[in-house]
C-alpha positions in Angstrom: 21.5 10.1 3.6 19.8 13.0 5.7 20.0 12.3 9.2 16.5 11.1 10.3 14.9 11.3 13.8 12.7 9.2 15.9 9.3 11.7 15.1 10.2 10.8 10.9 9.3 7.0 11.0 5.8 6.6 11.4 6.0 2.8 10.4 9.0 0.6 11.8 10.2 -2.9 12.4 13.2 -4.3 13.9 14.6 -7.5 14.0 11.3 -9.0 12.1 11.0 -13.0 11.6 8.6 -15.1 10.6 8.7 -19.4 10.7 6.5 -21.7 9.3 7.0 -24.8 10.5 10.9 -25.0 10.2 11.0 -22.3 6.7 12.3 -18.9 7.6 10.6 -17.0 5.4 11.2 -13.2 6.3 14.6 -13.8 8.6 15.4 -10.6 10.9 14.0 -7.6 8.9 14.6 -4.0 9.9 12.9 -1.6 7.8 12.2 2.5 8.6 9.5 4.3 7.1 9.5 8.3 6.9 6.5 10.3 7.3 5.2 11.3 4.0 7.7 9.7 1.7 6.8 6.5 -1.1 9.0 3.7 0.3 9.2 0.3 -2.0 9.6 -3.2 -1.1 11.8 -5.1 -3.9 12.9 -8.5 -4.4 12.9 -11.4 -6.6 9.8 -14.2 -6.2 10.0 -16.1 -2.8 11.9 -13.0 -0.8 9.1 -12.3 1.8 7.8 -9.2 0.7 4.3 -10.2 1.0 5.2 -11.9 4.3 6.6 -9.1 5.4 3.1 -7.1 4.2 1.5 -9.4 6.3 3.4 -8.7 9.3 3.5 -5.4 9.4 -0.4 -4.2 8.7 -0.4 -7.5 11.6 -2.2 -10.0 9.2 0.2 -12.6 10.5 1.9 -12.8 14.3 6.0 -12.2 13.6 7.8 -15.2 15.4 10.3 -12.5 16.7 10.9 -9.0 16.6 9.0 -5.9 16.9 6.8 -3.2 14.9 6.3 0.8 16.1 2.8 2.8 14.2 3.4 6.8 14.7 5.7 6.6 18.1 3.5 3.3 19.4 4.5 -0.4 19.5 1.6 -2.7 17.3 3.5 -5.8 17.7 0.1 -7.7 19.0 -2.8 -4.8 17.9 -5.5 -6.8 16.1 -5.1 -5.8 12.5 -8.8 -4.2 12.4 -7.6 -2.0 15.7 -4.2 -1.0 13.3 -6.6 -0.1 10.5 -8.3 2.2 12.3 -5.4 3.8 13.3 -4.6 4.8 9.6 -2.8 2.2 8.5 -4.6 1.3 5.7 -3.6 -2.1 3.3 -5.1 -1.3 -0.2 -6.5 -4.4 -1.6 -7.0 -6.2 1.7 -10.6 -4.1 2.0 -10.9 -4.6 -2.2 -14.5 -4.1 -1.0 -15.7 -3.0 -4.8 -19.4 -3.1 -5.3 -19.8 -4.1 -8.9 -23.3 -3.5 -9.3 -23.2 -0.1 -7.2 -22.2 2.6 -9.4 -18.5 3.9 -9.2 -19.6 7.3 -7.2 -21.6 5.3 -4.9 -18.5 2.5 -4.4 -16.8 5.7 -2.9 -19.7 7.5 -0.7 -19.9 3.6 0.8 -16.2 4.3 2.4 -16.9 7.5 3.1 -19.5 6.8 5.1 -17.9 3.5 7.0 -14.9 6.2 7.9 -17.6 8.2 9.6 -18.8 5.3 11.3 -22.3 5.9 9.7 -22.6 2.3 8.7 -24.8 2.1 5.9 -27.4 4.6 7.2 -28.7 5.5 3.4 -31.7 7.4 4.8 -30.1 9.9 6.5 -30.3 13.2 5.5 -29.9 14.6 1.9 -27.5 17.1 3.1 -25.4 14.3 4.6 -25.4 12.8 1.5 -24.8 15.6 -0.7 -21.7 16.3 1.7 -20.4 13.2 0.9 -20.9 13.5 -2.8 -18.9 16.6 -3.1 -16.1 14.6 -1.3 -16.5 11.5 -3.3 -16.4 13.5 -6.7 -13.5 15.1 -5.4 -11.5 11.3 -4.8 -13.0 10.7 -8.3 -11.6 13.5 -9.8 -8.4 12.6 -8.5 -8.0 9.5 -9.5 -9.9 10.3 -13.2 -13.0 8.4 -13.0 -15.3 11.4 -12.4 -16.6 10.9 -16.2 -17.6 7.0 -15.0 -19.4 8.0 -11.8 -22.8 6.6 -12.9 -21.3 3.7 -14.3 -21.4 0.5 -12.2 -18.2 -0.6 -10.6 -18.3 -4.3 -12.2 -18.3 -2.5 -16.0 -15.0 -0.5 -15.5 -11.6 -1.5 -17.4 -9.4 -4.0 -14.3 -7.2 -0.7 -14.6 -10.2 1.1 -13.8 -11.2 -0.9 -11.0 -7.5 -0.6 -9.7 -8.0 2.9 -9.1 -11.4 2.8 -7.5 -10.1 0.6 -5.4 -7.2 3.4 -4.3 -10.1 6.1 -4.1 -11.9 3.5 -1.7 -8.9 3.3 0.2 -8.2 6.8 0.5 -12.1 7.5 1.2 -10.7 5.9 4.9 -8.8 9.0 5.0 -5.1 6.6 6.2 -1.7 8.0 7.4 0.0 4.9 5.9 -1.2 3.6 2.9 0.3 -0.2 1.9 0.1 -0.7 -1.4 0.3 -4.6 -3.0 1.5 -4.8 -5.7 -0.7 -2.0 -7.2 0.5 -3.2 -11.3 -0.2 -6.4 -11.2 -2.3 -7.7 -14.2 -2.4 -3.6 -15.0 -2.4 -3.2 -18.9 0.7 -1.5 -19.9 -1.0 1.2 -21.6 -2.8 2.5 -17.6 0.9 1.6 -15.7 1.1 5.6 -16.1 -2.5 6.4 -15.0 -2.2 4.6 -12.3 2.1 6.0 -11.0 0.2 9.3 -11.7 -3.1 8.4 -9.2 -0.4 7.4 -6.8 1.6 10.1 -7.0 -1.3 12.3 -6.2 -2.8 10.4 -3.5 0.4 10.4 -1.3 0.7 14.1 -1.1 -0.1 14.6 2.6 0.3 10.6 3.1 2.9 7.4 3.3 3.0 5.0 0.8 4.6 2.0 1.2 4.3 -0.6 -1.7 5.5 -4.0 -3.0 5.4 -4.1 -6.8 7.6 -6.1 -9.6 7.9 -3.5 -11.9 10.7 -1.7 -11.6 10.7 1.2 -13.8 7.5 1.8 -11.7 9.9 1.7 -8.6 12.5 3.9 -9.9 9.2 6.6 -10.7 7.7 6.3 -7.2 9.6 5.7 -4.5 12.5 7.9 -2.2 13.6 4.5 -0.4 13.8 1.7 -1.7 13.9 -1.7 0.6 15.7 -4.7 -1.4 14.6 -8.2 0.4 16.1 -11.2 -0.9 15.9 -14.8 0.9 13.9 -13.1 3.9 16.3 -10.4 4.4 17.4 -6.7 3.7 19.9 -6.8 1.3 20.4 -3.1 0.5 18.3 -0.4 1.2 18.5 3.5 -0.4 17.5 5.2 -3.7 17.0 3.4 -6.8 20.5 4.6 -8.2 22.0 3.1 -5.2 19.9 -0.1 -4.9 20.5 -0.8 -8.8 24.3 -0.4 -8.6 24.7 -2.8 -5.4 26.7 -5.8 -6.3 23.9 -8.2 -4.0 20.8 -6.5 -5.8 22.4 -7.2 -9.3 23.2 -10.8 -8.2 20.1 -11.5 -6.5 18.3 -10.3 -9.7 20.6 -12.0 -12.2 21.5 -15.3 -10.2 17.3 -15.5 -9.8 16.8 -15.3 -13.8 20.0 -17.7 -14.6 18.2 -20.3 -12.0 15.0 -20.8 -14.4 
């Protein structure tokens, strides 16, 4: 591995544990983010990869340890105060409008990033700025086509990816990313690697997701939890030839 410094983690945590009531469900977890790469969280059911979501974009109090945003320590920021720092949870704010049309799901986040609230009668020019940008998001994420549509009519896969341009219409540093695939028809898994792909150019992704040929397309580092803690931890070759990883995997499936 490439030596990494201080200044290249813009999300950390050390020593990261969470009980409830006598269950250790994420047991010690150290985990190292770079600035601008895809990192994955893996495991098998029950590891504490969506505890450890929790903790981190500071949904739930850690019983121990400690968590650093971009150089500052957001052990005990309110989670609305880390979101507005850019660390943005996709799917915690799945704030879709169904009967709103797609185009104006996105000019809606726009606006809340600009802290215009929902001021629809200002300007036209205001509002034709924000157009331009929300076509843009939609062009990015291929729904420009369905911009009159309204949200509610769109494919699940479709309302997947709005829900990414809605996130990224908050303009974050760090987006988290839950389980993006999950109830995603197989035939959009590749529409929707490619939308991520695109919008973390500039960006951080972090992301738990099952899938792991999804994994292997995504992410640099890959984070392998098991039982509450970090098994292994590199690139998908690496994580896919450890001895724990395959056991982990295997032992889980021979246990049903």
């Amino acid at each position: 591995m490439s030596q990494t410094t201080a200044t290249d983690i813009v999300l950390g945590a050390s020593g990261l544990t969470k009980d409830f009531s006598g269950f250790r469900a994420v047991d010690g977890v150290s985990i190292n983010v770079r600035r601008g790469s895809i990192h994955a969280l893996i495991g098998p059911n029950g590891a504490g990869k969506t505890t450890c979501f929790n903790l981190l974009t500071r949904f739930l109090a850690p019983s121990a340890g400690t968590i650093s945003y971009d150089g500052c320590d957001i052990t005990r920021t309110p989670p609305a105060d880390v979101a507005r720092m850019g660390l943005v949870r996709s799917f915690q704010i799945s704030a879709i409008f169904p009967k709103l049309s797609v185009l104006e799901n996105v000019r809606i986040a726009l606006q809340s990033r600009r802290g215009m609230s929902f001021d629809f009668w200002r300007s036209n020019r205001v509002l034709d700025r924000l157009n331009e940008e929300a076509v843009r998001l939609l062009a990015m994420i291929d729904l420009d086509s369905k911009r009159a549509l309204p949200a509610g009519e769109l494919s699940y896969g479709g309302r997947r990816a709005l829900e990414i341009a809605t996130t990224i219409a908050l303009d974050p540093k760090v987006i988290l990313l839950d389980e993006p695939m999950a109830g995603i028809a197989h035939g959009d898994i590749e529409r929707i690697v490619g939308i991520i792909r695109a919008v973390a150019s500039g960006r951080t992704v972090l992301m738990v997701e099952h899938n792991l040929s999804v994994v292997a397309a995504l992410a640099e580092t890959i984070t392998v939890l098991a039982r509450g803690k970090v098994i292994a931890e590199g690139s998908y070759e690496e994580v896919s030839a450890d001895p724990l990883v395959k056991e982990a995997y295997i032992g889980k499936a021979h246990a049903h």
